[in-house]
C-alpha positions in Angstrom: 80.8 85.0 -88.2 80.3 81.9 -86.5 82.2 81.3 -83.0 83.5 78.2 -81.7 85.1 78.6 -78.2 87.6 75.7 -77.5 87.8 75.6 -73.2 91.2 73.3 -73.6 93.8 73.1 -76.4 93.2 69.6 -77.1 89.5 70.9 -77.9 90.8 73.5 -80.3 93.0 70.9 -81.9 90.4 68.6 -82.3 87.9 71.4 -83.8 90.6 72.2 -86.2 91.2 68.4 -87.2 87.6 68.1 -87.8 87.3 71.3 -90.0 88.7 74.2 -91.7 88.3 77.4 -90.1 89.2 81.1 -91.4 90.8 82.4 -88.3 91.6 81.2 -84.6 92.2 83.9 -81.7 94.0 82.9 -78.6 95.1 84.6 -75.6 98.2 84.4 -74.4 97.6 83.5 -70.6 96.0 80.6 -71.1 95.8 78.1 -67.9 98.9 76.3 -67.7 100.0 73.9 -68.8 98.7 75.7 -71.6 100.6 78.2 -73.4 99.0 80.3 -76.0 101.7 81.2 -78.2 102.2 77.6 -78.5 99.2 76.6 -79.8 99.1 79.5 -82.1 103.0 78.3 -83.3 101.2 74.9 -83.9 98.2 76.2 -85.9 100.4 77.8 -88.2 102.6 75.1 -88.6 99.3 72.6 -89.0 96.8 74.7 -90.7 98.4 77.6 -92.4 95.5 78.3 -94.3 94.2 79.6 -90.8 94.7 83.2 -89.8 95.6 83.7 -86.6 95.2 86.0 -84.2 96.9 85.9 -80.8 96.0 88.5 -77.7 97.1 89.7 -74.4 97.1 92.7 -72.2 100.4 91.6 -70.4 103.4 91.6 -72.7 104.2 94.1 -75.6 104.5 92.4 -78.9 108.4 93.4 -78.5 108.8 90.4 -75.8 107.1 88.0 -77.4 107.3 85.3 -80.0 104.1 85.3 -82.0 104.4 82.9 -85.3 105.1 84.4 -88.6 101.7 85.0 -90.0 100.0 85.7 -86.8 98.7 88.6 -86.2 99.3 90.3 -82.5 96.5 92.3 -81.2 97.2 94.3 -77.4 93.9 93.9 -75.2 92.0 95.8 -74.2 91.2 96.3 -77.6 87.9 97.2 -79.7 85.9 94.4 -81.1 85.6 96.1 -84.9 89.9 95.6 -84.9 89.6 92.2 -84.4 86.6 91.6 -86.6 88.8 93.8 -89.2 91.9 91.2 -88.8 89.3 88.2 -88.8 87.0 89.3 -92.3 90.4 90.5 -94.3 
């Protein structure tokens, strides 16, 4: 699995425009003006051929509006979960 850490959304977006990737994973608490759920709402809109995988250790999934087709993962969490949601 090759890795491709974006530092800003408009890296991520540009990464994505440039190529197809399988999956993206963001946190949640990004640094603001940042917002993670929106960039995951925009990659599914965008690229919904990409899985995505959104993460925080601050909200329950209950409170939160992840995109249909994400998938929500808690933190802290074990690396083998998200390379299962990642590989299929």
């Amino acid at each position: 699995m090759e890795r491709h850490p974006g530092r800003r959304v408009s890296h991520v977006l540009s990464a994505l425009d440039d190529q197809a990737f399988d999956a993206a994973m963001t946190d949640i608490g990004l640094i603001r003006p940042a917002d993670g759920l929106a960039l995951s709402r925009d990659i599914r809109q965008r690229w919904p051929q990409t899985s995505v995988v959104v993460v925080t250790g601050r909200h329950p999934e209950s409170a939160l509006a992840v995109p249909q087709g994400a998938v929500f993962v808690a933190k802290p969490n074990e690396r083998r979960l998200l390379l299962a949601f990642c590989t299929g």
